[in-house]
N, C-alpha and C positions, 0 to 999 in steps of 0.2 A: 633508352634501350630500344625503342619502339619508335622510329621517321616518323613524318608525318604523312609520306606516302604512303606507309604502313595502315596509320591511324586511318588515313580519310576509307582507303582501302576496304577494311575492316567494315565501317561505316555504311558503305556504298553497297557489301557484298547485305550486309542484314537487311539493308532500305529493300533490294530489289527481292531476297527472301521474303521479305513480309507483304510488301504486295503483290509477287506470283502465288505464296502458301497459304497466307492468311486470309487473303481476302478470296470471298466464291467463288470469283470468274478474273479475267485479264484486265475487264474494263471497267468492274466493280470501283467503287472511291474507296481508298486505303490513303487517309493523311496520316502524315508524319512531322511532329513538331517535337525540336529538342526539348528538354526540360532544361530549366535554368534555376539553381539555386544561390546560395550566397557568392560572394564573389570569391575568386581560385586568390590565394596566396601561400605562402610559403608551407605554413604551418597547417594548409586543409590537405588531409591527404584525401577526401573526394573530389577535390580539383577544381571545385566549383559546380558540382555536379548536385543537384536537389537530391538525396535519396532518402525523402521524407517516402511516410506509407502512404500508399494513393488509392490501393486493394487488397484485399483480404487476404490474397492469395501469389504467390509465385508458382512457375514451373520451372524449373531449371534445369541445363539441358550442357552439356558439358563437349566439348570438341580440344582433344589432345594432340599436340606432336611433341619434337623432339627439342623443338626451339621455343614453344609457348603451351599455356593452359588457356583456352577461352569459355568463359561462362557466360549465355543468354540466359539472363530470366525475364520471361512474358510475366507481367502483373495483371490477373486477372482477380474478377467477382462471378461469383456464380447467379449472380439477377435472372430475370426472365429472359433479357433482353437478348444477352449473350448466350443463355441455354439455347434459346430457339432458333439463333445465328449457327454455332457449331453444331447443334445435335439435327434441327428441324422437325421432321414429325417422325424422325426413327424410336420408336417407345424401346426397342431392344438394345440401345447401345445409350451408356450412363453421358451425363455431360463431361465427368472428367477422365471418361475414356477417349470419347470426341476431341476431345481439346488437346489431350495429348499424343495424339493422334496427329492435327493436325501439325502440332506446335514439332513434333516428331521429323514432320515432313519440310519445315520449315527450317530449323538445324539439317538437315541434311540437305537441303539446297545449297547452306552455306557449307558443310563441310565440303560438296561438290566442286562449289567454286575457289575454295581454299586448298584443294589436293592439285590445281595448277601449279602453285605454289611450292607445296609444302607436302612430298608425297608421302610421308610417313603419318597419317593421321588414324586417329578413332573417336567415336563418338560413346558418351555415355546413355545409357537408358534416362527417361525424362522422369523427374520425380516433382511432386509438389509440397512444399513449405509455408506455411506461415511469411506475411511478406514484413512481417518485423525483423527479421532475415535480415531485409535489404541492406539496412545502414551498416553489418558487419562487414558487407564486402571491403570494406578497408582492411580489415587486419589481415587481407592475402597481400597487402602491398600491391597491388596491382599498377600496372605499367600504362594502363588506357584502361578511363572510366568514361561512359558515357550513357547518360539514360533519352527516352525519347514517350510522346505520349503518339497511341495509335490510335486511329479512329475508322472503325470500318462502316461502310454501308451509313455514316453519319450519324450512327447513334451506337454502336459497338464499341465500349471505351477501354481499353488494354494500354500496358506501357512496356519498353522492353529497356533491358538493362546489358548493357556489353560492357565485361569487365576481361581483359587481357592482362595475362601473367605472364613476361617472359621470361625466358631459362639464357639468352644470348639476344643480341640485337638482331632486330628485325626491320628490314628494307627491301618491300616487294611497290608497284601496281599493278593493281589489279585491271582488268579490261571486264569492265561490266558493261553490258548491253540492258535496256529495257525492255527487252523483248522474253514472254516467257518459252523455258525448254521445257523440256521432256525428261533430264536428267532425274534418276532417281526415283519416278515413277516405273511402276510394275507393268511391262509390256505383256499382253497374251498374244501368239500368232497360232 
C-alpha cells in the first residue's frame, strides 16, 4: 500500500528532521545508522526491523491524515549525558520538558514537509512510554517499519522508530533539501 517512493520519502523527510531539530546547530554531527535485526521474511511482521529495547524510554509523537497514521518514537535514557545536551545549564526547565520540546519541534518539521503532500494533516501532543512499547508496534499492522540509531555530538545516543499505517495507497516524492528552514519556528517582528 505504501511505493517505495513513499517509503524512502518518509525516510529522508525524518533523516533531515533530526538533524536540523535534534542536533544544536546546522553543522553539529547528528549520525544516522539503520538498525538491522533478524532477517525480513514472510512470516516477520517487523520486516526485519531489530525492535529489541535499546532505552528506557520512548516519546511518541503522532502525525495523522486522511490516507495514513505515522508514529515517530525517539528512544531515549535520561543519563547525564543527554540531560546536559537537551536541558544544558537551564535549572528551571525539567529534562523531559526539554526533550519534548525539542522532539516536538522535530515532528513538526516533518509534518511541515509532509503537508506538501498530504494537506489534510494534525499532529498529536508528545507523550512518553516505557520503551518495552516498542516490539507492540506490530499489532497496528503497519505498512512501513523502520528503526534507525542517532548519534548526536558523538556521544548523545537516541534511536528513532517510523512506523506508518495506511488507510489507501500511498505514492508521493518528496523533494528534500539539506539545507535547514525556518519553517515552524516562532517568528517575533
Amino acid at each position: 500500500m505504501i511505493s517505495a517512493h513513499a517509503r524512502d520519502s518518509f525516510e529522508r523527510i525524518l533523516h533531515k528532521a533530526a538533524r536540523t531539530r535534534l542536533a544544536r546547530s546546522a553543522d553539529a554531527p547528528c549520525e544516522i545508522a539503520p538498525l538491522r535485526g533478524r532477517q525480513a521474511d514472510a512470516t516477520s511482521p517487523a520486516n526485519g526491523i531489530d525492535l529489541t529495547v535499546r532505552h528506557a524510554n520512548v516519546a511518541v509523537l503522532t502525525i495523522s491524515g486522511i490516507d495514513f497514521r505515522m508514529l515517530l518514537l525517539l528512544h531515549f535514557d535520561e543519563d547525564d549525558v543527554t540531560r546536559t545536551y537537551f536541558v544544558g545549564d537551564d535549572q528551571d526547565k525539567s529534562f523531559r520538558e526539554a526533550f519534548l520540546e525539542i522532539s516536538n519541534l522535530c515532528c513538526g518539521a516533518i509534518n511541515q514537509a509532509l503537508l506538501n503532500y498530504f494537506p489534510d494533516l494534525g499532529m498529536s501532543t508528545p507523550y512518553v512510554l516505557s520503551a518495552h512499547c516498542v516490539p507492540h508496534l506490530t499489532q497496528l499492522k503497519p505498512n512501513h517499519l523502520a528503526s534507525w540509531d542517532i548519534t548526536l555530538d558523538g556521544s548523545v545516543s537516541l534511536a528513532a522508530t517510523l512506523c506508518v499505517c495506511a488507510h489507501a495507497p500511498l505514492d508521493f516524492n518528496a523533494e528534500v533539501s539539506e539545507t535547514q528552514d525556518s519553517g515552524g519556528e516562532l517568528e517575533l517582528f
